[in-house]
Short mmCIF file of the C-alpha atoms (twelve columns), coordinates in Angstrom:
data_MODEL
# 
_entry.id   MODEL 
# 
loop_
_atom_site.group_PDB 
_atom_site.id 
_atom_site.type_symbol 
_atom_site.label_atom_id 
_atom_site.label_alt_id 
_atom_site.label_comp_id 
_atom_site.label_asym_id 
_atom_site.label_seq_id 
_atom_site.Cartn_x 
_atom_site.Cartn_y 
_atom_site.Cartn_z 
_atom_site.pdbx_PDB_model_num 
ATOM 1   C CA . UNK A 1   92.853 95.529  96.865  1 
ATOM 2   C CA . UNK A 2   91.124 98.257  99.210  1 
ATOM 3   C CA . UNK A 3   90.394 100.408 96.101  1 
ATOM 4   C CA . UNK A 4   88.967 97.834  94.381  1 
ATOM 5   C CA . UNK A 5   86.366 96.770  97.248  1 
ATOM 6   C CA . UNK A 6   85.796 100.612 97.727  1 
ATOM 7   C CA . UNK A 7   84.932 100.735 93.818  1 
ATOM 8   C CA . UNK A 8   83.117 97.319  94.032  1 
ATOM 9   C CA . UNK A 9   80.927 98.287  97.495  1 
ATOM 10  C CA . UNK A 10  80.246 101.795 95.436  1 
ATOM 11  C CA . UNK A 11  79.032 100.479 91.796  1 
ATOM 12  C CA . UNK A 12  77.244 97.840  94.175  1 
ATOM 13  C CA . UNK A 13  75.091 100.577 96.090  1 
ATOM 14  C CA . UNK A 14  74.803 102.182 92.758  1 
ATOM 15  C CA . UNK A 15  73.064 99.428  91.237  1 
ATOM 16  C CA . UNK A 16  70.945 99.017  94.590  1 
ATOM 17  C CA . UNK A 17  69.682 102.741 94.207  1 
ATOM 18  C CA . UNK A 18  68.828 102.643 91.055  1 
ATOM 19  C CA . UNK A 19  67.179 98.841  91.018  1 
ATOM 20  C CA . UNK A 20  65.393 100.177 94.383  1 
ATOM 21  C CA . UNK A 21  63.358 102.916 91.926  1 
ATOM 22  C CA . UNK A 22  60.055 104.521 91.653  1 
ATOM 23  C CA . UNK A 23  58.315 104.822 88.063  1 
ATOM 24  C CA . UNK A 24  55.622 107.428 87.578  1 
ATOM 25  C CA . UNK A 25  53.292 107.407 84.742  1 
ATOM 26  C CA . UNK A 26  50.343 108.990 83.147  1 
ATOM 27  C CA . UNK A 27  47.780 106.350 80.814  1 
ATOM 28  C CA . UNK A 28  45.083 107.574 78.804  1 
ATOM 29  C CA . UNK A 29  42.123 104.773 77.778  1 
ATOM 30  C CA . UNK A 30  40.057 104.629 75.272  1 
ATOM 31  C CA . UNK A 31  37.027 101.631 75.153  1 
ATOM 32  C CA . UNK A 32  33.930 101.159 73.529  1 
ATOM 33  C CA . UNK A 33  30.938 98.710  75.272  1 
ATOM 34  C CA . UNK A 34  28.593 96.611  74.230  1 
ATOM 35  C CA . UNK A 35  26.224 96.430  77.341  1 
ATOM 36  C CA . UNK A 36  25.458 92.930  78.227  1 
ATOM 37  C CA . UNK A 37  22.019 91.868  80.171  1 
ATOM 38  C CA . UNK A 38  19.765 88.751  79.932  1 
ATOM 39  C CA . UNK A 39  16.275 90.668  81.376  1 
ATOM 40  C CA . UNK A 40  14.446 90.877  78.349  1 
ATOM 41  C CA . UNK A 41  13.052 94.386  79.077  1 
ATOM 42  C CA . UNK A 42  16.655 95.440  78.805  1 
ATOM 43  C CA . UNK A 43  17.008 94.290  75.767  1 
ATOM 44  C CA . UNK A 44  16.390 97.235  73.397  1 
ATOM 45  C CA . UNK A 45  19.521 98.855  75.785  1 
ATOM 46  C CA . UNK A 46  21.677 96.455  74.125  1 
ATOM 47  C CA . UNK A 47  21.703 98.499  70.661  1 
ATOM 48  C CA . UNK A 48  23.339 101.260 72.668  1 
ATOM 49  C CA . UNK A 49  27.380 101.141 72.893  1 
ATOM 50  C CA . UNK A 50  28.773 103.170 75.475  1 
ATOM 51  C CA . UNK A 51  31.837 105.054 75.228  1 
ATOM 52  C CA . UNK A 52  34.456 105.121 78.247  1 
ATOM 53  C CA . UNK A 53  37.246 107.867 78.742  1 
ATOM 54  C CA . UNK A 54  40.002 107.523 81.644  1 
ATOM 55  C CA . UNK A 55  42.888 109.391 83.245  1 
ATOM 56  C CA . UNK A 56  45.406 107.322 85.367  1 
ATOM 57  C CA . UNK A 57  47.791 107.986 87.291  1 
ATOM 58  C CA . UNK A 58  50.271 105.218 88.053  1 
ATOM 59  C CA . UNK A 59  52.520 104.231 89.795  1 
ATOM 60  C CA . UNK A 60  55.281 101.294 90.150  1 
ATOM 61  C CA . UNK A 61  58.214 100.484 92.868  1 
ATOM 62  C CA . UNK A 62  60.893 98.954  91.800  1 
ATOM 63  C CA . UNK A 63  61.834 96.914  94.831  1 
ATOM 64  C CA . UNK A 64  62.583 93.634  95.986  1 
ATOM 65  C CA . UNK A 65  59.904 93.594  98.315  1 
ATOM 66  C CA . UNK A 66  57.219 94.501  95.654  1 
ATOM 67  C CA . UNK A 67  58.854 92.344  93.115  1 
ATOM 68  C CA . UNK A 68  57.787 89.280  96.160  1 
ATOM 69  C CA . UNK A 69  54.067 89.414  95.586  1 
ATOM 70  C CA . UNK A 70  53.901 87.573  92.661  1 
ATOM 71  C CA . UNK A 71  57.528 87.387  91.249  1 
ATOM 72  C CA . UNK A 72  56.403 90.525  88.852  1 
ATOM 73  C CA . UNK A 73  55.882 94.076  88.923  1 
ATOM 74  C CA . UNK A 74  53.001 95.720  90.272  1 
ATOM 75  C CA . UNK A 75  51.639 99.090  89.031  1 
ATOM 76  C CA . UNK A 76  48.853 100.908 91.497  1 
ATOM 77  C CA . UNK A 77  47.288 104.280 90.873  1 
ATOM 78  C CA . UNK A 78  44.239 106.386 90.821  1 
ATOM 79  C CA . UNK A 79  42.095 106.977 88.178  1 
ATOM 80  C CA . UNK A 80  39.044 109.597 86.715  1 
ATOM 81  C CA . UNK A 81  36.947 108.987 83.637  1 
ATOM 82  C CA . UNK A 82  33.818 109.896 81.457  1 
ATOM 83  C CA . UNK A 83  31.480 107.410 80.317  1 
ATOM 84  C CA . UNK A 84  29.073 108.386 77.685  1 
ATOM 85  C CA . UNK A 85  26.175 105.478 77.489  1 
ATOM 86  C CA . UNK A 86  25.000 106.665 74.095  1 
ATOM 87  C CA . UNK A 87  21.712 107.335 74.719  1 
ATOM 88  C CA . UNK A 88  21.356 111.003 76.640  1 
ATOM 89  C CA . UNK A 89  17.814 110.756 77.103  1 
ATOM 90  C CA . UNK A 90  17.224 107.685 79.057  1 
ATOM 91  C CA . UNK A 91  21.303 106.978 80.823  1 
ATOM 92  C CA . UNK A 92  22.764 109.868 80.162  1 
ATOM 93  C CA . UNK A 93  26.444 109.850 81.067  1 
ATOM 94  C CA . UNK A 94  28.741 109.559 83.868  1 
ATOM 95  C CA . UNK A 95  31.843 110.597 85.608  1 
ATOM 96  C CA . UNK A 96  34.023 108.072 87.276  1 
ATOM 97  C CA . UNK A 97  37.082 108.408 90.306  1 
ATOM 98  C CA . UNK A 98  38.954 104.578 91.262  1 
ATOM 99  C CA . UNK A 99  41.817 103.377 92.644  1 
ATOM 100 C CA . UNK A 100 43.074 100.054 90.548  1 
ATOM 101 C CA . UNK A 101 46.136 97.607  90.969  1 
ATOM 102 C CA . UNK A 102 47.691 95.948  87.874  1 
ATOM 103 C CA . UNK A 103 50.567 93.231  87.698  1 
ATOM 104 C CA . UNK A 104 52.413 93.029  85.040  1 
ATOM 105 C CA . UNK A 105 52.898 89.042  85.192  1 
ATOM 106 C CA . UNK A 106 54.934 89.341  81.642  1 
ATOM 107 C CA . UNK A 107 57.579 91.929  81.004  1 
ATOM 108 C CA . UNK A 108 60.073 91.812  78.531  1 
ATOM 109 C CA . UNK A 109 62.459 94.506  76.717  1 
ATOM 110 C CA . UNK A 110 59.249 95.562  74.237  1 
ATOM 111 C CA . UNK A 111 56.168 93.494  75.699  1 
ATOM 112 C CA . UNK A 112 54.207 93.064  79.162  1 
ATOM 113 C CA . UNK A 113 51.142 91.352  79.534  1 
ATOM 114 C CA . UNK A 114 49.119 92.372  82.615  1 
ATOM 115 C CA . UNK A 115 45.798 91.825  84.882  1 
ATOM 116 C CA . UNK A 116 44.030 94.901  86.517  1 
ATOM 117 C CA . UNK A 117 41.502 94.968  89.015  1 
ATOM 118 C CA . UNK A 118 39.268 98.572  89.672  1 
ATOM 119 C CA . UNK A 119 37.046 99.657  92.222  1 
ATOM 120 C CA . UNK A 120 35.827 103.200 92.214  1 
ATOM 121 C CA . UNK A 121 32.571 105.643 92.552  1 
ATOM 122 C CA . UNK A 122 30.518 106.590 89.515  1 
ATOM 123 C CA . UNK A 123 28.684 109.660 89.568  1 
ATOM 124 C CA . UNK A 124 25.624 109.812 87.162  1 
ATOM 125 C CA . UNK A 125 22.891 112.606 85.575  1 
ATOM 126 C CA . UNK A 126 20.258 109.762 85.043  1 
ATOM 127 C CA . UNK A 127 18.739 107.516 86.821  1 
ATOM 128 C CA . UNK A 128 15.410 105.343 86.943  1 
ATOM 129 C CA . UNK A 129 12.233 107.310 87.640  1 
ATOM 130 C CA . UNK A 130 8.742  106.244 87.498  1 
ATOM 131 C CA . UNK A 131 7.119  108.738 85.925  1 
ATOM 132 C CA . UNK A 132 9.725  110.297 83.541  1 
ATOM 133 C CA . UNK A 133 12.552 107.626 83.265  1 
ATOM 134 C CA . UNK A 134 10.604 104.225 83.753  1 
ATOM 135 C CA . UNK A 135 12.538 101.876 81.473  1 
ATOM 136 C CA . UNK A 136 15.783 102.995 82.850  1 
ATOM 137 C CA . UNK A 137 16.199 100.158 85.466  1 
ATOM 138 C CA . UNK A 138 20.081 99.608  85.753  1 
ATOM 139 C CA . UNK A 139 20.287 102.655 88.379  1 
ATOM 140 C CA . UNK A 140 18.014 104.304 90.611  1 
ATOM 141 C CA . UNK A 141 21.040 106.375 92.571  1 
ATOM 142 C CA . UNK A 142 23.031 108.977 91.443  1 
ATOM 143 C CA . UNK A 143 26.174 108.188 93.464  1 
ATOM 144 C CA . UNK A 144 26.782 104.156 92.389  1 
ATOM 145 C CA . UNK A 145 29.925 102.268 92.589  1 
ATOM 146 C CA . UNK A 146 31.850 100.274 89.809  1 
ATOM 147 C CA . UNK A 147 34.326 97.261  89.787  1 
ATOM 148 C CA . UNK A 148 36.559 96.582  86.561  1 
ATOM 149 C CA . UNK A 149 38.870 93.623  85.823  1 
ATOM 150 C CA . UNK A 150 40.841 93.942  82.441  1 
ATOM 151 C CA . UNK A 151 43.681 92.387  80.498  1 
ATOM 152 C CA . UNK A 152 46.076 93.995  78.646  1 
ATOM 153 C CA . UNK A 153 48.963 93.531  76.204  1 
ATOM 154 C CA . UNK A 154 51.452 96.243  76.176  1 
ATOM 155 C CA . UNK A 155 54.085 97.279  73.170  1 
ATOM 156 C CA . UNK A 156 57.156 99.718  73.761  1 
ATOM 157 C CA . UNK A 157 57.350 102.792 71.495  1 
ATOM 158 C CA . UNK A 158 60.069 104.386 72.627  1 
ATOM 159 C CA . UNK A 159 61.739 105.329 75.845  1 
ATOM 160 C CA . UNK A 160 58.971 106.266 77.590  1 
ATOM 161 C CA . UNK A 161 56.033 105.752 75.760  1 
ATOM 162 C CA . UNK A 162 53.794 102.502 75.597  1 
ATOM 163 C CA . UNK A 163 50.591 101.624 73.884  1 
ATOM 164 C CA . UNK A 164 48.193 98.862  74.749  1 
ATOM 165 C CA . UNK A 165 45.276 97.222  73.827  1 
ATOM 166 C CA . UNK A 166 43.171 94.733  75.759  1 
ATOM 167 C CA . UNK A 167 39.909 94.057  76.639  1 
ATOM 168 C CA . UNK A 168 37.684 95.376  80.436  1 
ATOM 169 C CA . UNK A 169 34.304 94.217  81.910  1 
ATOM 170 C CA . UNK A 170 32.700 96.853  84.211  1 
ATOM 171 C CA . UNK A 171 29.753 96.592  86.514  1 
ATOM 172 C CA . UNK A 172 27.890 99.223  87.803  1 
ATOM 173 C CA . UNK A 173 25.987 99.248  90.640  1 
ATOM 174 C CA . UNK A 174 24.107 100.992 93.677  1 
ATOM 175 C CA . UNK A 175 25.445 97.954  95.755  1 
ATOM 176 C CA . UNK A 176 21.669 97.490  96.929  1 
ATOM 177 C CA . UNK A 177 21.174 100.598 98.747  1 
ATOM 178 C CA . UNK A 178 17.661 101.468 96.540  1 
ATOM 179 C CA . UNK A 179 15.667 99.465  94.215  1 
ATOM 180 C CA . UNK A 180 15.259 99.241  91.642  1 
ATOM 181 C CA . UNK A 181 19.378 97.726  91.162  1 
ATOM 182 C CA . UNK A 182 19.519 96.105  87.848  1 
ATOM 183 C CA . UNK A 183 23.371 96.718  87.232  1 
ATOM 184 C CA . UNK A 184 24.902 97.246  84.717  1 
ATOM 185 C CA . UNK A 185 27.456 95.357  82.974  1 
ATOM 186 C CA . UNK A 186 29.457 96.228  79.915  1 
ATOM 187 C CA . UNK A 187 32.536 94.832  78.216  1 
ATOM 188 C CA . UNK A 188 35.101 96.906  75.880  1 
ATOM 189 C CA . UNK A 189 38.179 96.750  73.591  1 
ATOM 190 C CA . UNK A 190 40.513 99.106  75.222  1 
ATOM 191 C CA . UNK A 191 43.537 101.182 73.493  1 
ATOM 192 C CA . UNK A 192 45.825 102.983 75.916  1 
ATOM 193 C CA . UNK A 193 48.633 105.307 74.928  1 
ATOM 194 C CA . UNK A 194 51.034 104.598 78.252  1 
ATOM 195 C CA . UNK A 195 53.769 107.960 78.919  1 
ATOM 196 C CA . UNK A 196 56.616 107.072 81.986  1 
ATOM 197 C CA . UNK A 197 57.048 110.472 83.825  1 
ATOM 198 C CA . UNK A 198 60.654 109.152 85.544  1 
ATOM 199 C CA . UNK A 199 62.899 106.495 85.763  1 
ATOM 200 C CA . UNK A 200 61.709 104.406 82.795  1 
ATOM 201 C CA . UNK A 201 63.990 101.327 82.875  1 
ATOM 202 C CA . UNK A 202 62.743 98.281  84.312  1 
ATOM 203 C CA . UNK A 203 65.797 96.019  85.943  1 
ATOM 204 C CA . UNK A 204 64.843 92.342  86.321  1 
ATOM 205 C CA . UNK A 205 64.853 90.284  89.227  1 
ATOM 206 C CA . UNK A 206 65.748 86.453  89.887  1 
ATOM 207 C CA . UNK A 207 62.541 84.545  90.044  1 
ATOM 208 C CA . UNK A 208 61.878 82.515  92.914  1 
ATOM 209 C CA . UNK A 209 60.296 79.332  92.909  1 
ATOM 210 C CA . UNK A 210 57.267 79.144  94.380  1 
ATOM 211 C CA . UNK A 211 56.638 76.815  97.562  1 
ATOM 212 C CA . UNK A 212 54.108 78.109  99.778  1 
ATOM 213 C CA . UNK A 213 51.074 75.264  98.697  1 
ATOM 214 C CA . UNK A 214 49.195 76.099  101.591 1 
ATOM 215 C CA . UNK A 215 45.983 74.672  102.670 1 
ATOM 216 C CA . UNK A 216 43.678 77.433  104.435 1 
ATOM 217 C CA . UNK A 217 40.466 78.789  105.438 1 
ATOM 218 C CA . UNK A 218 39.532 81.633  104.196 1 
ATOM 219 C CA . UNK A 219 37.039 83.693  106.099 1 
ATOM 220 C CA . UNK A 220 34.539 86.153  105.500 1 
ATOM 221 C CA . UNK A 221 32.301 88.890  106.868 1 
ATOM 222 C CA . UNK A 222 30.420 91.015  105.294 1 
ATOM 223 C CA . UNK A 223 27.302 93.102  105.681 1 
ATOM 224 C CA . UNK A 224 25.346 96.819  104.850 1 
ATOM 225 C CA . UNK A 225 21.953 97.844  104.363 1 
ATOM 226 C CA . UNK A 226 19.399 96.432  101.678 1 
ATOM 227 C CA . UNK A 227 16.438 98.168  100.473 1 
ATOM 228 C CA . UNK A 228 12.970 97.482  99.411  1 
ATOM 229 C CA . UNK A 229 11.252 99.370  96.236  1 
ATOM 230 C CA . UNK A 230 8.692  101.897 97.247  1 
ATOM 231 C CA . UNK A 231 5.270  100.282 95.276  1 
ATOM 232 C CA . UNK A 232 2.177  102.766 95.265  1 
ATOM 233 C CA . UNK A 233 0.919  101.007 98.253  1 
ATOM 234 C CA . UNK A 234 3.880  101.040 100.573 1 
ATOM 235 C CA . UNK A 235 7.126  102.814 101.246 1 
ATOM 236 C CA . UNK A 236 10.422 102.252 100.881 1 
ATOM 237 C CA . UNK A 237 12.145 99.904  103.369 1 
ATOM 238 C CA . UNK A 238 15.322 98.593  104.413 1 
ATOM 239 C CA . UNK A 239 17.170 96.082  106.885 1 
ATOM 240 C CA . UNK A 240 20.168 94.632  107.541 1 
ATOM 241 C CA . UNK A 241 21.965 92.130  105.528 1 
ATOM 242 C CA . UNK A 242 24.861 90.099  107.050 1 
ATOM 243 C CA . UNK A 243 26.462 86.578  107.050 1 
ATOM 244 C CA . UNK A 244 29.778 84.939  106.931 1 
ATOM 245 C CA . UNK A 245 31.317 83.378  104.290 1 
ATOM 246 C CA . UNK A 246 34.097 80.420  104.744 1 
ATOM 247 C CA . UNK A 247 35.898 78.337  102.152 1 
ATOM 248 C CA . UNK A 248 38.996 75.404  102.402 1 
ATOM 249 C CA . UNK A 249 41.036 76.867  99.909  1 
ATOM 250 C CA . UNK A 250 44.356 75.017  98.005  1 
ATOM 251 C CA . UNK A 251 47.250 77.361  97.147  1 
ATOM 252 C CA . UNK A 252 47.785 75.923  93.587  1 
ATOM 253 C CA . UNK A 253 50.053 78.532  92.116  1 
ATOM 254 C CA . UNK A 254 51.620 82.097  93.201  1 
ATOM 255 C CA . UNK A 255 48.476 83.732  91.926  1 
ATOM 256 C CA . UNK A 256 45.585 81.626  92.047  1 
ATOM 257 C CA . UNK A 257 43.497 79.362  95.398  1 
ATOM 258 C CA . UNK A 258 40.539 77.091  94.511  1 
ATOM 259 C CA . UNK A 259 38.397 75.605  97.397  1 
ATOM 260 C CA . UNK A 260 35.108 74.645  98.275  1 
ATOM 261 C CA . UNK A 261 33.058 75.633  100.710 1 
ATOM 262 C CA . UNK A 262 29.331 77.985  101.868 1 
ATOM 263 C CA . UNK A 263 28.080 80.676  103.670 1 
ATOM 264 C CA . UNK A 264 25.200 81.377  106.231 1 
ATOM 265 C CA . UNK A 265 23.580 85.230  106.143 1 
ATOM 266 C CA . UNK A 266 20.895 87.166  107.162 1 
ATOM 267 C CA . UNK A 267 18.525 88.741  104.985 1 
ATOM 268 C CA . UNK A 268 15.856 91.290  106.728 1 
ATOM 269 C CA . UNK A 269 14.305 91.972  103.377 1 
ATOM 270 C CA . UNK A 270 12.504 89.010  103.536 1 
ATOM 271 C CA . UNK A 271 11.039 89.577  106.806 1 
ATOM 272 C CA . UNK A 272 9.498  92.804  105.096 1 
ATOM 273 C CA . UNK A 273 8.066  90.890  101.976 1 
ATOM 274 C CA . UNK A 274 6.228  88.667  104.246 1 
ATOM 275 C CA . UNK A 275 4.404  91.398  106.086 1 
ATOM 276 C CA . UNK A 276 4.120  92.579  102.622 1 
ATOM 277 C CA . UNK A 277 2.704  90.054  100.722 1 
ATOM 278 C CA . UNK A 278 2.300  87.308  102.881 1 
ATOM 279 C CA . UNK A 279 4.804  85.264  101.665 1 
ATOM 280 C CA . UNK A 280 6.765  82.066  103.586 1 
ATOM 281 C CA . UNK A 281 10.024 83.587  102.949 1 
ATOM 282 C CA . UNK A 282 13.569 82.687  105.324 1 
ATOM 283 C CA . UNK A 283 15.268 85.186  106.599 1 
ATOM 284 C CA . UNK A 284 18.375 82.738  107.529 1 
ATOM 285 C CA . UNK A 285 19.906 81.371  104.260 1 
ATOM 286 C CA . UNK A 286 22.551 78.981  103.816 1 
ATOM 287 C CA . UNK A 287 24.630 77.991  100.588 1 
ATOM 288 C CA . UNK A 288 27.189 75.662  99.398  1 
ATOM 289 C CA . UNK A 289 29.949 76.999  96.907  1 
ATOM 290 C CA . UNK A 290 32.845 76.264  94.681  1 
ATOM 291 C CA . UNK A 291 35.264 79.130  95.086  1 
ATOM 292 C CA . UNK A 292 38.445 80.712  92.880  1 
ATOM 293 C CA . UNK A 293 40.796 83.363  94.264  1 
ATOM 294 C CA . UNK A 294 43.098 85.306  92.291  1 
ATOM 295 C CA . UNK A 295 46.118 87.267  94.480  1 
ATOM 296 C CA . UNK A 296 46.966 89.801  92.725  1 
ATOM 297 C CA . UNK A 297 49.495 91.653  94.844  1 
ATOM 298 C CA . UNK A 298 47.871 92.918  97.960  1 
ATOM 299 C CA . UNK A 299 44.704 93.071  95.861  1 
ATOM 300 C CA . UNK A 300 42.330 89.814  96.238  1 
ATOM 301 C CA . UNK A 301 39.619 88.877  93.937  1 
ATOM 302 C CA . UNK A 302 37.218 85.730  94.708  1 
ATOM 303 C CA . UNK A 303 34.630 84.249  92.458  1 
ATOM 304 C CA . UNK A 304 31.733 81.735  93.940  1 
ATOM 305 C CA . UNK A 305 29.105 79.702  92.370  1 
ATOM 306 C CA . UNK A 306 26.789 78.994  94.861  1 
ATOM 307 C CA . UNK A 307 23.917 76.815  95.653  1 
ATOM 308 C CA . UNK A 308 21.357 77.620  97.765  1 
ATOM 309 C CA . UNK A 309 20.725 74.867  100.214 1 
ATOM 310 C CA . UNK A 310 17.626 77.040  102.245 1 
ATOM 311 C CA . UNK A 311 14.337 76.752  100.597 1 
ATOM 312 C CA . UNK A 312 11.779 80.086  100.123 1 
ATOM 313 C CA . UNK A 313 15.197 81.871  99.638  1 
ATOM 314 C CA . UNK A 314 12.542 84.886  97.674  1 
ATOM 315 C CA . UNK A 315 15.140 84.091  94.825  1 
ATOM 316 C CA . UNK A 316 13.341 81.707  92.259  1 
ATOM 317 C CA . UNK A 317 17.220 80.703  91.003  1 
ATOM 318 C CA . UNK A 318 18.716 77.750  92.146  1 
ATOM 319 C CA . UNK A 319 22.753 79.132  92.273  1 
ATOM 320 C CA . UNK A 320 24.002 82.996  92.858  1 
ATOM 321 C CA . UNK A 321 27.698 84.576  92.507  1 
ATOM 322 C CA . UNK A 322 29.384 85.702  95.219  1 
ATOM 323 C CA . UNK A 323 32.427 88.272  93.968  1 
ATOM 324 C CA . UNK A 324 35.112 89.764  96.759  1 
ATOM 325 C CA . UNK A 325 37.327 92.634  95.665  1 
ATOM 326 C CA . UNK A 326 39.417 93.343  99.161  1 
ATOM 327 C CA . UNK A 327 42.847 94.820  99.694  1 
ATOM 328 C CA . UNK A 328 45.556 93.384  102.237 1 
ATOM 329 C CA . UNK A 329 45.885 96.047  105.205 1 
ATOM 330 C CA . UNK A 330 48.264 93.673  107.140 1 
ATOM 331 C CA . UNK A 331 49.369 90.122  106.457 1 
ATOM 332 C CA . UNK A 332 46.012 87.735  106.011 1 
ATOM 333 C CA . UNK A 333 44.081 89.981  107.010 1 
ATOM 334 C CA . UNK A 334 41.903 91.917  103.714 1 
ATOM 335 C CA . UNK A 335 38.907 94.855  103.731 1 
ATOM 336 C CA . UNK A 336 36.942 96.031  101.037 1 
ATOM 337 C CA . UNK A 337 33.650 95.184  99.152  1 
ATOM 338 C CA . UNK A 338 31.423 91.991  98.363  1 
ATOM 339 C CA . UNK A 339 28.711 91.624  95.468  1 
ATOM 340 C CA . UNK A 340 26.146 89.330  95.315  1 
ATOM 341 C CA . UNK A 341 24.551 88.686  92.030  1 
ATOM 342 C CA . UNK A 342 22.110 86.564  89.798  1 
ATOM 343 C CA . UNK A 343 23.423 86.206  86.565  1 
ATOM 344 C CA . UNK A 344 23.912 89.766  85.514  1 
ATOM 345 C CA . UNK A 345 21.672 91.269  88.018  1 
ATOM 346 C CA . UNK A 346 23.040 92.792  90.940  1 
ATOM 347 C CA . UNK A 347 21.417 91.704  94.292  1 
ATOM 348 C CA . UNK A 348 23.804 93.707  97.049  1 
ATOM 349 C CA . UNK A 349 27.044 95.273  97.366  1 
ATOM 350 C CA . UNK A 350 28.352 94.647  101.522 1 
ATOM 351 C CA . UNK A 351 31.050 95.902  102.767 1 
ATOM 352 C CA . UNK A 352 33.705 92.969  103.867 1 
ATOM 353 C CA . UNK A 353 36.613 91.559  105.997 1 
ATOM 354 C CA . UNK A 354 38.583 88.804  105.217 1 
ATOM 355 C CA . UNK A 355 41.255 86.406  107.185 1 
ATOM 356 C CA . UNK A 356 43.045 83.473  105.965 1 
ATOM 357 C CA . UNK A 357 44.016 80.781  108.596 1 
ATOM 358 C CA . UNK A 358 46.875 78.396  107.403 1 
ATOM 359 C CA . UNK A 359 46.188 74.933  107.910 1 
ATOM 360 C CA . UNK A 360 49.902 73.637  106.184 1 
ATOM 361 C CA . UNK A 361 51.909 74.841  103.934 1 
# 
């Protein structure tokens, strides 16, 4: 009977050590874009279809405490790539480095199905210039930043080699730090040729059912630096932009919050337009929202529609998007970066902290 516990306690810590794994892996990723904007002097952009290149790095831990998050396995890793924009005399091309997360929220013997969220630095050779670049409005910075969210449907080759195909929208942006700040989006087909460096079995873990419906607040700050366009007539300017964002959010599944709620901010740019031209602008501004969270691991990503309830906002829409893209450094509490947008121009980037308070569970 004692050599058979021995045996069982040994196979046991076996199965432990090799469950408890680390996968390695390197992805290559292929997409071609179709540039999306609705400002009509952008337009004649639209024929162009960028080209996007990327290196990852990955990385996955098989663990029982990773497996937790969201009752799936979670790939994180770095990545570098090479956008080509198809058009070298007016956006010229770009080099990319990121850091992305990616759940794989369906894995099966041949198939996973996964979500992956990208936030990064883009480094590009053109940008807007008024004299010899003065349609190019999407950038007027060299160093810009980008956020990604894809989907992707993986099928197993062979041991250790995967290929997927799915479908990413980038942004691109100077996150407000010099006008002119169009942004650019772009959306893609993707193909991706997946190779696992070590330890390519996947073991699977019970599923646990999930209880924690929590009601919460979720809270907000967020703030950085927003500039004002040189004209021929004045200089470039900037101030501080800042606010705080809250929102009563409902736990309705592992992954996913909805809520409702606003935020109050500070806008100095405003101030500066009215010395500038006059104008009855606020520099207070207050909005109503409806608000979607996806958790995604450690990785949070919020969506807003909001309302503006200040009048002479300087904005002549009615509603904005508010976007977070944060990453849990401790338990409820997030950091990382906040974009405010019109449609699919890009207003600011801030950078952003984030707390959840429960209410119940």
């Amino acid at each position: 009977m004692k050599r058979v516990l021995i045996i069982f306690m040994f196979v046991q810590h076996g199965l432990y050590a090799q469950a408890d794994s680390v996968i390695h892996d390197f992805s290559f990723t292929a997409q071609q874009a179709t540039i999306w904007t609705e400002r009509s002097s952008l337009q004649v952009f639209t024929r162009d279809h960028p080209w996007f290149l990327q290196l990852d790095w990955g990385i996955s831990r098989n663990t029982s405490k990773a497996w937790k998050y969201c009752n799936c396995h979670i790939r994180n890793g770095l990545s570098a790539g090479y956008i080509n924009f198809a058009n070298s005399q007016q956006l010229g091309q770009a080099v990319t480095v990121s850091a992305f997360t990616e759940p794989y929220l369906i894995y099966t013997g041949r198939f996973r199905f996964s979500i992956r969220g990208s936030t990064g630095l883009v480094f590009l050779n053109k940008v807007y210039d008024s004299l010899t670049n003065p349609a190019a409005i999407f950038f007027s910075t060299k160093l810009s930043f980008l956020l990604a969210l894809s989907m992707n449907v993986s099928y197993r080759l062979s041991e250790y080699f995967w290929v997927a195909g799915g479908v990413q929208f980038n942004h691109l942006s100077n996150g407000g730090r010099k006008d002119p700040n169009e942004g650019m989006n772009f959306i893609a087909p993707t193909l991706s040729l997946n190779y696992l460096l070590t330890n390519p079995s996947i073991f699977k873990r019970p599923k646990t059912k999930y209880r924690d419906t929590m009601l919460g607040l979720m809270l907000h700050s967020f703030g950085n630096r927003h500039k004002v366009q040189a004209t021929p007539v004045y200089r470039e300017e900037s101030s501080i932009v800042a606010g705080i964002n809250i929102g009563l959010i409902k736990r309705v599944g592992r992954l996913t919050g909805l809520g409702i709620g606003g935020e109050y901010y500070y806008d100095g740019v405003n101030q500066i337009y009215q010395q500038r031209y006059n104008q009855s602008l606020q520099t207070g501004i207050g909005s109503v929202s409806l608000q979607h969270y996806l958790f995604l691991g450690k990785l949070l990503f919020g969506q807003q529609l909001a309302w503006y309830v200040t009048p002479n906002t300087g904005n002549p829409q009615a509603t904005y998007q508010r976007y977070w893209l944060e990453y849990e450094i401790q338990k409820y509490w997030y950091a990382g970066f906040s974009l405010k947008a019109h449609g699919d121009h890009s207003d600011y980037f801030a950078f952003s902290v984030g707390h959840i308070v429960k209410l119940s569970r």
